[in-house]
C-alpha positions in Angstrom: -2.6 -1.2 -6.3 -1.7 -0.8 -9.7 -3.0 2.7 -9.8 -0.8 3.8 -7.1 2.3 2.3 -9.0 1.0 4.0 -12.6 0.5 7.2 -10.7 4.5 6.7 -8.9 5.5 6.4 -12.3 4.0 9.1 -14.1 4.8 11.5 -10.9 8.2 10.1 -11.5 8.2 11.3 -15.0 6.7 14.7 -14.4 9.9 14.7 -11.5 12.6 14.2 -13.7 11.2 16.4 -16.0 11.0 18.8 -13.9 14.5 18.8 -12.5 15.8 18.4 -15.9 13.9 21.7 -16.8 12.3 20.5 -19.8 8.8 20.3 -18.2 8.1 23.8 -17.5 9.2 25.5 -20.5 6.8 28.3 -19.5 8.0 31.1 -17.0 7.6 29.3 -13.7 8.0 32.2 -11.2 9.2 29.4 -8.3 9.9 26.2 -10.2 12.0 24.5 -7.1 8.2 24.5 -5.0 6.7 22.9 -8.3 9.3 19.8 -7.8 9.2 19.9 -4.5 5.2 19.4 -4.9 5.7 16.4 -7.5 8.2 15.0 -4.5 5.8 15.6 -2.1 3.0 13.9 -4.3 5.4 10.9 -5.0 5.9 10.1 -1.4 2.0 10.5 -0.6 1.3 7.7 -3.0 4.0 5.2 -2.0 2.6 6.1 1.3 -0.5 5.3 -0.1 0.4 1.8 -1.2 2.4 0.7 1.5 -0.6 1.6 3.7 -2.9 -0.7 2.0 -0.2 -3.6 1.4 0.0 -3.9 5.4 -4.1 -3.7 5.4 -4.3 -6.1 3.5 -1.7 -8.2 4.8 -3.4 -7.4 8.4 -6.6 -8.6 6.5 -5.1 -11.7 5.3 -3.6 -12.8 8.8 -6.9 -12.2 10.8 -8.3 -14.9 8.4 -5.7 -17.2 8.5 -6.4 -17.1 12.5 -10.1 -17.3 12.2 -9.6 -20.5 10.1 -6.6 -21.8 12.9 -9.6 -21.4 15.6 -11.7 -23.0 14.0 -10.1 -26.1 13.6 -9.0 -26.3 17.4 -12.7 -26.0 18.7 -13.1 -28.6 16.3 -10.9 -30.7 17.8 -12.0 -29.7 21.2 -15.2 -31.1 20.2 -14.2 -34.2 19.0 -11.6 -34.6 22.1 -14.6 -34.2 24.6 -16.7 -36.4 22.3 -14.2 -39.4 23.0 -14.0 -38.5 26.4 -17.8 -38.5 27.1 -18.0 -42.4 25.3 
């Protein structure tokens, strides 16, 4: 996760650079496609992180059920234990 952020920030950089005109001091023949392909980059790796936030969120609720069902057939077990003394 923290390499998506570092890589957010450092596209960040290279945006405002870019739209400040200070990044491509060479002769960019269309240098409106060259931010637009930083901004395009930028939103691919928050994509990218939000993506894997939810998996893992996903991840994290399946075993926080796995553990919930597991407790109830425990106590199914014991509540048919008492009921078959």
């Amino acid at each position: 996760m923290l390499w998506w952020i570092l890589m957010v920030f450092a596209l960040a950089i290279l945006s405002y650079l870019s739209t400040v005109g200070a990044l491509f001091t060479l002769e960019v023949r269309y240098p409106f496609l060259t931010s637009t392909f930083i901004n395009i980059l930028i939103l691919a790796c928050i994509a990218g992180a939000v993506v894997r936030t939810l998996r893992k969120m996903k991840k994290g609720e399946k075993e926080i059920l796995i553990q919930r069902v597991k407790e109830l057939e425990e106590e199914v077990k014991a509540l048919k234990e008492k009921s078959d003394s």
